[in-house]
C-alpha positions in Angstrom: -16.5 15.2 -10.8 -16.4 18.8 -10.6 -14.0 20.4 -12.9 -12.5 22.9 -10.5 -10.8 20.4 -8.8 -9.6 18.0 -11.7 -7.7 20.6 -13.6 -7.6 18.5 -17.1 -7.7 19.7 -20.5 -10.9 17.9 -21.9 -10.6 19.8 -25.4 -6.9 18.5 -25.7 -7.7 15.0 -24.8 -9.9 14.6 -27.5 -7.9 16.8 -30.3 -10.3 19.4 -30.5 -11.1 22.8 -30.4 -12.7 25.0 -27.5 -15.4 26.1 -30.3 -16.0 22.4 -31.9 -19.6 22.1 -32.2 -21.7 19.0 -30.9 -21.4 17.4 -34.2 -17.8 17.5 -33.8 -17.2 15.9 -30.5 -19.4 12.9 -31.1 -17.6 12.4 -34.7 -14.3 13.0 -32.8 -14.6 10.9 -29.9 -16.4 7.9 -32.3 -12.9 7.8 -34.1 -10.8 8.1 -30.7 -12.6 5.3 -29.1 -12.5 2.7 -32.1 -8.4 3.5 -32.2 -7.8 3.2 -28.7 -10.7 0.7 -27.6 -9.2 -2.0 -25.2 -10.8 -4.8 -27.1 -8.3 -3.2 -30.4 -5.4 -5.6 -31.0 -3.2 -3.4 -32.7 -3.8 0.4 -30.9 -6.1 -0.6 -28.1 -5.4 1.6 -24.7 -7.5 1.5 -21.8 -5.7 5.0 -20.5 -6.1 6.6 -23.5 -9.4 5.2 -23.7 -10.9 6.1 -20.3 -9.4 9.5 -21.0 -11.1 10.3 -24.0 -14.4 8.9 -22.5 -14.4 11.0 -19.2 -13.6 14.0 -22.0 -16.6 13.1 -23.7 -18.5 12.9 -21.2 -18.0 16.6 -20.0 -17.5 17.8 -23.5 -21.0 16.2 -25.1 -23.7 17.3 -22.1 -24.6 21.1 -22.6 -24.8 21.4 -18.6 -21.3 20.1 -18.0 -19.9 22.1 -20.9 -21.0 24.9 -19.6 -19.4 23.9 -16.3 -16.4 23.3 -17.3 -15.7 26.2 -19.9 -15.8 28.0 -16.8 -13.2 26.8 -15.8 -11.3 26.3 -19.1 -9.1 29.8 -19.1 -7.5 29.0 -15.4 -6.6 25.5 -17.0 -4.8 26.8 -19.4 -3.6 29.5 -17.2 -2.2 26.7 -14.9 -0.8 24.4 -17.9 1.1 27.1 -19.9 2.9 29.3 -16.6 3.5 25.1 -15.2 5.2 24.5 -18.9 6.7 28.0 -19.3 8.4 27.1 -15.8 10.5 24.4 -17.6 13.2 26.2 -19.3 14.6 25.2 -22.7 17.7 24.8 -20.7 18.8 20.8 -19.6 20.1 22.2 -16.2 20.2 20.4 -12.9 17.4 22.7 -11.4 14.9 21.4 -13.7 15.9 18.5 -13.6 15.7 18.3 -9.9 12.0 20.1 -9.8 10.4 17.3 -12.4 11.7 14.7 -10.7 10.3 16.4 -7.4 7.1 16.6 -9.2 7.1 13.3 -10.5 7.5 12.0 -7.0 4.6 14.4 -5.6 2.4 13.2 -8.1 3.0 9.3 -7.2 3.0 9.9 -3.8 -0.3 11.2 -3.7 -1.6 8.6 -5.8 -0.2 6.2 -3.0 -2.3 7.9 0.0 -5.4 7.9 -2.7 -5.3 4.3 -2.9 -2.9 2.2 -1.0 -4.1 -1.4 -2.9 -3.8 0.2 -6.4 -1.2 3.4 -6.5 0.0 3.2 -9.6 -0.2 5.7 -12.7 0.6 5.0 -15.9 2.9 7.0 -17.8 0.9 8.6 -20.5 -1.4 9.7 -17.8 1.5 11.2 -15.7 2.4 12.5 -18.5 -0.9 14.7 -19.3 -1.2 15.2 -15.8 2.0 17.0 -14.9 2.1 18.6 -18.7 6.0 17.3 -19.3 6.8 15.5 -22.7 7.5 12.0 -22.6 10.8 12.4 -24.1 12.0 14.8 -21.2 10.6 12.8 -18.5 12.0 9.2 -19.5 15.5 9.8 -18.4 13.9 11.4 -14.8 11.8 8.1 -14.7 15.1 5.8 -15.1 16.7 7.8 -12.7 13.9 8.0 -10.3 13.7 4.0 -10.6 17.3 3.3 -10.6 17.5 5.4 -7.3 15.0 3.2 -5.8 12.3 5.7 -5.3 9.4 4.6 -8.1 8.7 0.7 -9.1 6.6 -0.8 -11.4 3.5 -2.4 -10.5 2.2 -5.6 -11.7 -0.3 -3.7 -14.4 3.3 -1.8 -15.9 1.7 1.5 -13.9 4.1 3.9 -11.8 4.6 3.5 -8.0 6.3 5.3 -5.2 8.5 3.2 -3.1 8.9 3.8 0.7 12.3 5.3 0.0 10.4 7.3 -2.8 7.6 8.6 0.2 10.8 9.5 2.4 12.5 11.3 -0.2 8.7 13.3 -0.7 8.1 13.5 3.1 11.9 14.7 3.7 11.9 17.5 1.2 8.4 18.8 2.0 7.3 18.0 -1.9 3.2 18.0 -1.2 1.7 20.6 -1.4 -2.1 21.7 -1.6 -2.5 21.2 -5.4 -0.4 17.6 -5.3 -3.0 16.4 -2.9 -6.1 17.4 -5.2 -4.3 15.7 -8.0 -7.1 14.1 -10.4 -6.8 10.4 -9.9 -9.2 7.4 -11.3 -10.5 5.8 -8.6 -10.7 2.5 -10.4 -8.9 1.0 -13.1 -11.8 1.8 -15.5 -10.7 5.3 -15.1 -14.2 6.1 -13.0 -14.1 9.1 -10.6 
């Protein structure tokens, strides 16, 4: 996986700072994993889980590290001007581009992988850098209009009306089709 083109912020997925030693991401990621271990009954996540593993597994090789730091500043470039686009503001405009976004993002995931297109919120979430809170009423909407399903596994889907809406409004774009996707449910690249 080469962290140019999965644009992901491994220090946030594992609460941590850029200048946490070693030490610290092994201690880290040793308390992440027992919380959000599939095999937990009560917080168990296999999202979460495969998140924080693929962070680890950057974040805890000195060659990868390296790698990625890199890269680090023009992720949080990316993630703060995409976040500092969102105005305070509930207006239609906003609105209209999350949802666009939202659809972008499942579309691609559809042409990645026909058989198994979904993507589950809390990784949609991380992915497109929107809160949760603002992006449940766009994922009712987005549903109730017909455009986004659920699978089987609870994950998020574009319909066919949801890939005409996309194809219609010209919503893909260069960076939409790179998006960083799991290739398998494990969360492997």
């Amino acid at each position: 996986m080469n962290a140019n083109d999965n644009l992901v912020d491994y220090y946030e997925y594992l609460q941590i700072s850029p200048n946490a030693d070693t030490e610290t991401v092994e201690k880290v990621f040793r308390m992440l994993a027992k919380r959000y271990h599939p095999d937990n009954p009560t917080s168990g996540n296999s999202e979460k889980f495969n998140m924080i593993l693929d962070a680890y597994q950057v974040l805890s090789d000195p060659e990868k590290r390296a790698s990625y730091d890199i890269t680090y500043p023009e992720i949080q470039r990316r993630k703060w001007q995409f976040q500092m686009s969102i105005s305070s503001d509930d207006n239609e405009e906003d609105e209209m581009k999350m949802r666009y976004d939202i659809l972008a993002a499942l579309y691609s995931a559809r042409k990645k992988n026909v058989r198994e297109p979904g993507i589950g919120g809390w990784y949609l979430e991380k992915l497109l850098g929107y809160p949760e809170e603002l992006m449940e009423f766009e994922m009712w909407y987005l549903k109730e209009k017909g455009w986004l399903s659920r699978t089987d596994s609870g994950k998020f889907a574009i319909t066919a009306d949801g890939v005409d809406i996309v194809e219609k409004n010209k919503l893909v774009s260069n960076n939409v089709k790179m998006l960083p996707m799991p290739e398998n449910e494990n969360g492997e690249w």
